[in-house]
VOGU-3710 file (C-alpha; in Angstrom, 3 decimals, decimal comma):
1> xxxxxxxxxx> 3,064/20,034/2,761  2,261/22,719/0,241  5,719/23,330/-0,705  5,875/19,622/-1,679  2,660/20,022/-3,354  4,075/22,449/-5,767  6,624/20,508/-6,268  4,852/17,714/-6,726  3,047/19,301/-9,440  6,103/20,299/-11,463
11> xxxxxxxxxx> 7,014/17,137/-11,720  3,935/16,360/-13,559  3,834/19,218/-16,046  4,373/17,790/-19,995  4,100/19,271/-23,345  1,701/16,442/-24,368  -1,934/18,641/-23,694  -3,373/14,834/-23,270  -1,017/14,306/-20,019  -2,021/17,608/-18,558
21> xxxxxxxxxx> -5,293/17,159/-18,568  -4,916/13,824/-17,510  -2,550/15,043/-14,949  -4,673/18,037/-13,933  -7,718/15,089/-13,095  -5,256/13,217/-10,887  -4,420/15,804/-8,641  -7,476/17,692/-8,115  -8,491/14,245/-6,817  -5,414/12,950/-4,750
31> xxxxxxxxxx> -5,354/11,027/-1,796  -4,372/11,773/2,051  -0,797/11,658/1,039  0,453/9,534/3,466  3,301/8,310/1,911  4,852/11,393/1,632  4,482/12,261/5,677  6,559/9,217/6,092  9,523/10,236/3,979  9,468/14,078/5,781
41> xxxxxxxxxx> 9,042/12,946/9,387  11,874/10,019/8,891  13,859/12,314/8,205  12,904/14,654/10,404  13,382/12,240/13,078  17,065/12,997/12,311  16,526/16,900/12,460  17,694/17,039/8,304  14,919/17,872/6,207  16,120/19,500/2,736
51> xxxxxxxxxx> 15,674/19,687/-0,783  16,655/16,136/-1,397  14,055/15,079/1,154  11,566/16,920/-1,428  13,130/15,128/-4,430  12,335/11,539/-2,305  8,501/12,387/-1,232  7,690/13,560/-4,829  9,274/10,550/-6,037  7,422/8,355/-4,033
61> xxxxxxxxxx> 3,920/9,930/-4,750  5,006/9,519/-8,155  5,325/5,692/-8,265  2,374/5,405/-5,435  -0,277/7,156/-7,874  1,438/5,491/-11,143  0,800/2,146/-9,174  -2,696/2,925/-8,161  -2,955/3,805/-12,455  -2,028/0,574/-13,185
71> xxxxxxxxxx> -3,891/-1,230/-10,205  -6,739/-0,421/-11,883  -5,898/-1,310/-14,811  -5,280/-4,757/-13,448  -8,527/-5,185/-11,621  -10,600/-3,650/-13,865  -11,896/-0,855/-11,353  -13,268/2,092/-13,097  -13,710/4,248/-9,660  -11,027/5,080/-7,387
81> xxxxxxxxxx> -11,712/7,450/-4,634  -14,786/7,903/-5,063  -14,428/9,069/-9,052  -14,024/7,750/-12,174  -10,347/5,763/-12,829  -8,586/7,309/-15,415  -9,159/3,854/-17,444  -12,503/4,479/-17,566  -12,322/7,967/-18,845  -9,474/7,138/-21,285
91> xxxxxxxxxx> -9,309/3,711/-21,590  -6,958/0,696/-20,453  -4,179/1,769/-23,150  -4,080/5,339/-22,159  -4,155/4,679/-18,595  -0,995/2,115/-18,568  1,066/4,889/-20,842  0,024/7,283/-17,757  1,241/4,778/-15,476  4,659/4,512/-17,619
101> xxxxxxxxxx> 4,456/8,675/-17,520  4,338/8,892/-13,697  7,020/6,141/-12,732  9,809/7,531/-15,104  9,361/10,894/-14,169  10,109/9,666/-11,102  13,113/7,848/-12,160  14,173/10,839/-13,817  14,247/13,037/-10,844  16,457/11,120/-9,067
111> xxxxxxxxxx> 19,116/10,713/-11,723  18,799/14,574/-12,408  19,676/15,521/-9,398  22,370/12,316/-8,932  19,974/10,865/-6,040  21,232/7,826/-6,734  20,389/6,320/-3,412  16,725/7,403/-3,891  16,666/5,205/-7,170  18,514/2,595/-5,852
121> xxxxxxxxxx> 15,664/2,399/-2,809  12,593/2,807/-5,673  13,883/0,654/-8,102  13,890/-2,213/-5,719  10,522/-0,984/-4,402  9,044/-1,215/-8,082  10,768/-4,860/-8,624  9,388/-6,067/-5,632  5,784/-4,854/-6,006  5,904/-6,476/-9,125
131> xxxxxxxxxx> 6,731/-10,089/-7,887  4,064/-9,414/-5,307  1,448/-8,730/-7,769  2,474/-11,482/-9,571  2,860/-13,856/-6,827  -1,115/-13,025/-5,491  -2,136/-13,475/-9,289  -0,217/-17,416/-9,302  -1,191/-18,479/-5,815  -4,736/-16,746/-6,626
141> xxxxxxxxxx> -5,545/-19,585/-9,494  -5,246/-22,900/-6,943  -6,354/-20,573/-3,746  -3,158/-22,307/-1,851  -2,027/-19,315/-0,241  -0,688/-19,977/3,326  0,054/-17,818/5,783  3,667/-17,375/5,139  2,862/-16,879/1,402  0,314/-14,381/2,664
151> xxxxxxxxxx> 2,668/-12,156/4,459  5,195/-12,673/1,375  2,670/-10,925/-0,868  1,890/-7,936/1,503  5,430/-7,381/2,546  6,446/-6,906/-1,473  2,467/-5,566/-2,497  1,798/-3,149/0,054  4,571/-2,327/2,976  7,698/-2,471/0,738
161> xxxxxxxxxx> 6,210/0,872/-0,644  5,797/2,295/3,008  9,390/0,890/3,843  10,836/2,934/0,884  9,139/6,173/2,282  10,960/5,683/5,477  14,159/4,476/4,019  14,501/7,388/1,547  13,383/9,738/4,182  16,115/8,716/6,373
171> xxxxxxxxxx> 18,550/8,712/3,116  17,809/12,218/2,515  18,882/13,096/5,752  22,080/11,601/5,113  21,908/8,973/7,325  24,508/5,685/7,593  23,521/2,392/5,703  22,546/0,997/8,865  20,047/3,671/10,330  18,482/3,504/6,773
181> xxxxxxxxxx> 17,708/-0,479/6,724  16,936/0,423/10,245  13,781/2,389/9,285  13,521/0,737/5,879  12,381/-1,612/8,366  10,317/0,034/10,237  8,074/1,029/6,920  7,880/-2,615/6,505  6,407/-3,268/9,607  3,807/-0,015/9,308
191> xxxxxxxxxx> 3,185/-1,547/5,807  1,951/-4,933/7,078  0,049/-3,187/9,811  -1,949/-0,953/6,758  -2,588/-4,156/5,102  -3,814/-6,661/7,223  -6,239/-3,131/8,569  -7,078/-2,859/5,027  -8,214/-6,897/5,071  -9,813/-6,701/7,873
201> xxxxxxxxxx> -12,768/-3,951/6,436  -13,825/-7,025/4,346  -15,794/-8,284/7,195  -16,861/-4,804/8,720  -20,504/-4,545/8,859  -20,284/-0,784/7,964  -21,182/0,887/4,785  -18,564/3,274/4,075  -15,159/1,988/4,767  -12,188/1,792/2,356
211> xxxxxxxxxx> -14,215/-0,433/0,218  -17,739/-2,268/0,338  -17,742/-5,292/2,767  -16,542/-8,684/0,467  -15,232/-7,411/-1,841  -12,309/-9,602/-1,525  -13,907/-12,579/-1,374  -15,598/-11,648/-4,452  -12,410/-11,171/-5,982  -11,192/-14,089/-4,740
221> xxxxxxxxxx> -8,106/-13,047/-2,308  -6,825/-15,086/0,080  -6,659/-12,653/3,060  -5,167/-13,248/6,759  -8,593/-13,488/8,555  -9,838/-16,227/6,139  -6,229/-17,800/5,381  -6,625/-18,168/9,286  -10,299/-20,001/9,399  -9,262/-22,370/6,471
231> xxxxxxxxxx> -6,479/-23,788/8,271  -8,879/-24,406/11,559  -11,971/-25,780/10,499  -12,399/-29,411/9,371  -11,788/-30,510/5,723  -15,538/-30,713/5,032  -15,914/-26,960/5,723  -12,794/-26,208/4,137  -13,754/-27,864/1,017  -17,563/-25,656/1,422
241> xxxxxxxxxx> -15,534/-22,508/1,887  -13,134/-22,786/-0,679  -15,983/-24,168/-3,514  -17,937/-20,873/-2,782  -15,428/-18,933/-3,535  -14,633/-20,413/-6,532  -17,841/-21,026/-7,992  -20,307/-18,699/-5,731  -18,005/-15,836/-5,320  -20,834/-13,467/-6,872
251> xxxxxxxxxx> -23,526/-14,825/-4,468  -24,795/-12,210/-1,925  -25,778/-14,764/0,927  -23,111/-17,094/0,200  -20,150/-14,641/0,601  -21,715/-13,370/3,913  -21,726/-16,836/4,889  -18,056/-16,882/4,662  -17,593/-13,723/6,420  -19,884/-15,011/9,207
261> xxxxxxxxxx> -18,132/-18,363/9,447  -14,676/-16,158/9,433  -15,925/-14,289/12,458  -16,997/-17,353/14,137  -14,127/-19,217/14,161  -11,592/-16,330/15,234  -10,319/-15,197/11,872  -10,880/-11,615/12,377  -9,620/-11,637/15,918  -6,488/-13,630/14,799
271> xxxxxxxxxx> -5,646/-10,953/12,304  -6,228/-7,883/14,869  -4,097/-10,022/17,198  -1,147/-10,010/13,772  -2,009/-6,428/13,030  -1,209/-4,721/16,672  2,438/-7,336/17,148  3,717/-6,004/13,552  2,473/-1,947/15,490  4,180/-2,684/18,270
281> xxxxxxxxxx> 7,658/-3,791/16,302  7,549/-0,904/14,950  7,370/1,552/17,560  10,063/-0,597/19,541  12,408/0,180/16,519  11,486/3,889/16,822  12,240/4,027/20,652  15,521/3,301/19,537  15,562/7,071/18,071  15,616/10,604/19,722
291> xxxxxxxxxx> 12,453/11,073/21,278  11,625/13,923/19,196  8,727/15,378/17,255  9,320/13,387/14,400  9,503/10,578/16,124  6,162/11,638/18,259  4,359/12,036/15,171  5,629/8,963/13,435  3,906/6,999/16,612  0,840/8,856/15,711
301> xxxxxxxxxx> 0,997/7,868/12,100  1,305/4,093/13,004  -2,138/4,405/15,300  -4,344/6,259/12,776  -2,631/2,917/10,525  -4,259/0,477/12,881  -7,773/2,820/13,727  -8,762/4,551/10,623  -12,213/4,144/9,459  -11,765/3,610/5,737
//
């Protein structure tokens, strides 16, 4: 990983000394760098690993951390990871120029180096987080979001990101159309599994998880473990549930009525029960594969996706 990290960082190098700095903050404070593990170990699944598989993980981290810029942005966070967002150090219009900085550098190394695969595979990645983002922001107005719609949003939001990793990884290592869409899939699948993981810490009694217990409700998103309750409980509590969130969404006891009415009626265990089927089609698609580090590794991946902490 430290070779890609240098690499990673001359992709981010500009003459503009605002950018470098800017750039400088970002990766002195970057993530676990998940993403890019599952580009190198799909295509180390097929024994290939090369420059090209470089040129695909930097990419990704690229539109991953120009995504997270904007996310922000968006939701009006001003921390993210524990630190300051770069909006609230520079300000909403600085921060969405960043975010315009990061994704075309990352266009621009493919079509330097003629990946054209590579962009093919992240610019339908960035079309379709788009529609996701926008179709959570429409379906977040009348909180109508069913199940279906639910999994519609996280499949474009969240997992088509992790299904480009493991496409392009695959890609790199020159792999048929076939055995690409084949893990492309498989990325979808570990994406879903992240997100519905990440939903679930909303009703985790624990202090220090990936983010403060709530906080979704708060924001009003229509998650799996509460998308789940609605459609069980009788219209009376329905109507209760859904009027707190619109109007008492802010309110300490009433929020942690929700989650405790969630828990009650099976929500959480519903969504563990979604969660583990979408891990388990994913490692029956890599069984399909050479039983090989890689492929060791990738199972590894998907259980710290369905365990972690935060």
């Amino acid at each position: 990983m430290r070779l890609f990290e240098d690499k990673f960082k001359e992709s981010l190098k500009s003459n503009v000394v605002l950018l470098d700095r800017i750039m400088y903050y970002i990766i002195k404070r970057k993530g676990k760098q998940m993403r890019p593990m599952f580009v190198f170990l799909s295509a180390k699944l097929f024994e290939k690993t090369n420059e090209k598989t470089y040129q695909a993980a930097s990419m990704i981290e690229l539109l991953h951390t120009a995504t997270l810029v904007h996310d922000d942005v968006v939701d009006g966070s001003n921390f993210r990871r524990g630190f300051f967002s770069i909006n609230a150090l520079w300000k909403n219009k600085v921060a969405v120029l960043v975010g315009d900085f990061l994704l075309s550098r990352g266009l621009l190394l493919a079509i330097k180096n003629k990946a054209f695969d590579l962009l093919e595979i992240m610019s339908t990645t960035v079309q379709e987080m788009s529609e996701g983002e926008l179709l959570q922001i429409e379906k977040a107005r009348k909180l109508d979001i069913t199940e279906q719609v639910y999994f519609d949003i996280i499949r474009q939001k969240t997992a088509t990101l992790i299904a480009s990793c493991c496409a392009s990884g695959a890609s790199s290592a020159e792999q048929s159309k076939e055995i690409v869409e084949k893990m492309r899939l498989f990325g979808e699948k570990a994406g879903i599994a992240f997100q519905i993981k990440d939903d679930l810490f909303d009703y985790n009694n624990a202090k220090f998880l990936g983010k403060p217990t709530g906080i979704d409700i708060r924001e009003q998103k229509m998650t799996l473990p509460l998308i789940y309750t609605l459609n069980c409980v009788n219209p009376k509590l329905k109507k209760h549930i859904l009027n707190i969130i619109k109007n008492h969404n802010h309110n300490d006891e009433k929020v942690a009525e929700i989650i405790d009415i969630v828990k009650k009626k099976g929500g959480v265990e519903y969504a563990k029960m979604k969660m583990k089927n979408y891990h388990n089609e994913a490692i029956t698609i890599l069984n399909e594969f050479k039983n090989n580090d890689a492929n060791k590794a990738l199972k590894l991946l998907l259980d710290y996706v369905i365990n972690r902490k935060k």
